[in-house]
N, C-alpha and C positions, 0 to 999 in steps of 0.2 A: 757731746754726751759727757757728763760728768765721770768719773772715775768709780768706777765699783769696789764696792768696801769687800774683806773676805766675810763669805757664809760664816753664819755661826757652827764652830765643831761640836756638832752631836756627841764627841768622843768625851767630851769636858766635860757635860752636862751630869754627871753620877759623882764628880771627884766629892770627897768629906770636904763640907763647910764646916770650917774648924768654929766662927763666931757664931753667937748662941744669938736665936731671934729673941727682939724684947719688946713690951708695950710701950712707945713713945709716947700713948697721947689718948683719952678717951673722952666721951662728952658725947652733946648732942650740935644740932643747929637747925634751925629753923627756917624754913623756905616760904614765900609769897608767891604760889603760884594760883592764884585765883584763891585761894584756902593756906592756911598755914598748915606745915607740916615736922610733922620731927623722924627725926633719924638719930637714932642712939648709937653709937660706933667706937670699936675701939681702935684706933692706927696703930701698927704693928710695922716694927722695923722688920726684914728679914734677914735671911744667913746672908746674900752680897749686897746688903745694905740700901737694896729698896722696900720699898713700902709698899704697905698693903692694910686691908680694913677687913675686921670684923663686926656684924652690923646685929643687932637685935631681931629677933627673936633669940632664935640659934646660936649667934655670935662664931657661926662658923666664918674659919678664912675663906678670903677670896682664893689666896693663890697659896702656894706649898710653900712651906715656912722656911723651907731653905734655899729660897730665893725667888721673888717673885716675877723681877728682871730676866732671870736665866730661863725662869720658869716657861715664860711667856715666850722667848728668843727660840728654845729647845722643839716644843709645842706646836706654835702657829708662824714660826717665822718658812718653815720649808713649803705652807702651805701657800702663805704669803705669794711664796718666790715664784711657784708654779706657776698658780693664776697668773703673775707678772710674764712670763714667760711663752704662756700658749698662747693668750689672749690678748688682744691690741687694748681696748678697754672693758676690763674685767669688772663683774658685778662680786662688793665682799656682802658676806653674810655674818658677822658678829652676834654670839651670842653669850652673855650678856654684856649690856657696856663695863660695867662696874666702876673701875678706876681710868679709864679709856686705854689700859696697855694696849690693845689690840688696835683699836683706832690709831695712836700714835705710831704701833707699826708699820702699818698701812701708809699711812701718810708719809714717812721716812722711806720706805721701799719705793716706793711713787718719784718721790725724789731723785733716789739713788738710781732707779730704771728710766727715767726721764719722761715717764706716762700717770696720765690722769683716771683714776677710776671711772668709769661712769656710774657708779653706784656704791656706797658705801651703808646698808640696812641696817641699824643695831638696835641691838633689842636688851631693856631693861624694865622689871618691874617695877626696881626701887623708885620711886617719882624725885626724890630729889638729888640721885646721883645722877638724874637725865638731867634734871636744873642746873646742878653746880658743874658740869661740865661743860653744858652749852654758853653758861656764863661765865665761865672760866677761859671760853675759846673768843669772845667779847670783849674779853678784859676787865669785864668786870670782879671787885673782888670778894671770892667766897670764903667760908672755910677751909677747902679741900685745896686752895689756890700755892700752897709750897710741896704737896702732896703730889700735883699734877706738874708742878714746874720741875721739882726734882726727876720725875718721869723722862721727864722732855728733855733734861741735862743726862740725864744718861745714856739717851738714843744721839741724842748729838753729838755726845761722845764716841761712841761706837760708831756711828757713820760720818764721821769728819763732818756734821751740819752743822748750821748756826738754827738753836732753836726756833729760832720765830720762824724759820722758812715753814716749816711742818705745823704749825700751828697757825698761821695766814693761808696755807693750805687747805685744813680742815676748815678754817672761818666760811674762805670762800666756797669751798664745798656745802656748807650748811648753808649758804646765802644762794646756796645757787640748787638748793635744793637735792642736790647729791649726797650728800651725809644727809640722814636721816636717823632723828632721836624717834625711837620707837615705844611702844610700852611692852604688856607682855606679851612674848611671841603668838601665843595659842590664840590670842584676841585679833591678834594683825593679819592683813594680806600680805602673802610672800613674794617674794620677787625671785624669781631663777638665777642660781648665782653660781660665778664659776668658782668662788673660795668660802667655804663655810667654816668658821672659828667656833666651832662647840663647847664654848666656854660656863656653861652653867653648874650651877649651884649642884650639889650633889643632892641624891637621893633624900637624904636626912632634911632639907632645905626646901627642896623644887622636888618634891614626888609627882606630880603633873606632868614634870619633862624630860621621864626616864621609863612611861607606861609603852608600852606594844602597840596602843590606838595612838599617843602621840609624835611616837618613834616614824613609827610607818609612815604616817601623815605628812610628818613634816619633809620627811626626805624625800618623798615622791614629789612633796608643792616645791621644795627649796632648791633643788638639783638642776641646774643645768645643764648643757651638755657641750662642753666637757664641765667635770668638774672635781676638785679636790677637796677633804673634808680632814680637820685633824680635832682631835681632844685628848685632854688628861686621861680620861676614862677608857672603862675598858671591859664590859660585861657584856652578860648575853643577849640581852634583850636591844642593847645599840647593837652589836656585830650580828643579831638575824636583820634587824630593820634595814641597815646597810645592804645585806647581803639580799633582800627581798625587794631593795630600790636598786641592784645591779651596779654597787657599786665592789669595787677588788680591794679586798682589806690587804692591811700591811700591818702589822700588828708588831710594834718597836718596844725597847724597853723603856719603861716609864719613870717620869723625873721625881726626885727626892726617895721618895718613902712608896710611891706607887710601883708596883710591880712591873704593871706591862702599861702602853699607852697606843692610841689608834689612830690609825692615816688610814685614809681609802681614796680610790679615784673612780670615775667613772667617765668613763671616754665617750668621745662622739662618735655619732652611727657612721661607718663607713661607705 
């Protein structure tokens, strides 16, 4: 069994990031997936120095501007661990892929725990940030392909890995039909999962995936049992749907500029 790396300290996660986020990079790029597409984006350095995209319409960020790395580590890494933890092979539910933090976590936790997912579900509308990262875990090269590597340099920094190991991981994951590029959640079949990463777009962005008929739905189809859920967010309308699919909130304080943020669990029947 490999060596386990320390948890990341929750207690970090609020200190002032003294460096100021900047625009490193804006443009479009164009994908061939049966149809040409664009995506207009703006990359955005954050406060510890990873990256993140703003995408058009909106040009809202993906992740908290004062650090998108920490963001994601604070977040979804304790949900990560759980799942790891109860389950021999745990089903993740990712939502959305965007830059694939969440994926990449997964895959590095997997590592470091010495177990293989049986299910990795992620869900993205954007059509060509499903392209460029499935062609990016290919090797083929895209746009986004220093975007996604510096990701992957900074997780193998933090778990003493050699990049490729977590990226030949998720390859053969998607060859083997385990990682799954999904498109919009509301359109797809669910799979019952024991780790849900509630990673989507905010209200302003995704109104579709913050409604009382979508909430409810989805946590009743998405929930396994056991299961663990975390997100940035943190309103009424998630913590009833939560608490009406029986799952026990934990309501933590939330990273950067957000107040509070949500973990919940829902256990197996006795």
């Amino acid at each position: 069994m490999p060596a386990r790396v320390p948890l990341f300290d929750r207690r970090c996660a609020h200190s002032p990031i003294q460096d100021k986020a900047s625009t490193a990079d804006s443009g479009y790029f164009r994908f061939a997936g049966g149809v040409i597409l664009d995506l207009e984006y703006k990359q955005i350095l954050t406060g510890d120095g990873s990256p993140t995209l703003s995408i058009a319409p909106t040009f809202e960020h993906m992740h908290a501007i004062e650090g998108a790395f920490t963001e994601t580590q604070y977040i979804y890494q304790p949900t990560v661990e759980k799942a790891f933890n109860t389950v021999s092979k745990p089903v993740f539910l990712s939502l959305g892929l965007g830059l694939g933090y969440n994926e990449l976590l997964i895959a590095f936790e997997s590592l470091r725990h010495g177990r293989i997912p049986e299910l990795i579900a992620s869900y993205e509308s954007v059509v060509p940030l499903k392209e460029a990262f499935e062609s990016w875990l290919m090797n083929d090269l895209v746009p986004l392909t220093p975007v996604y590597d510096q990701i992957t340099e900074m997780y193998a920094e933090k778990y003493d890995r050699e990049p490729v190991l977590a990226k030949s991981l998720l390859l053969d994951l998607l060859q083997e039909n385990k990682l799954r590029l999904l498109g919009p959640v509301e359109k797809e079949v669910l799979s019952p999962s024991h780790a849900i990463l509630f990673d989507a777009f905010s209200t302003k962005t995704s109104p579709e995936l913050w409604t009382p008929e979508f909430l409810n739905g989805f946590f009743g189809s998405a929930a396994a049992n056991p299961c663990f859920m975390s997100t940035y967010a943190c309103n009424g309308e998630l913590k009833r749907a939560l608490k009406n699919n029986a799952f026990i909130l934990d309501i933590q304080k939330g990273f950067g500029m957000k107040r509070e943020s949500t973990f919940a669990s829902k256990s197996a029947p006795q």
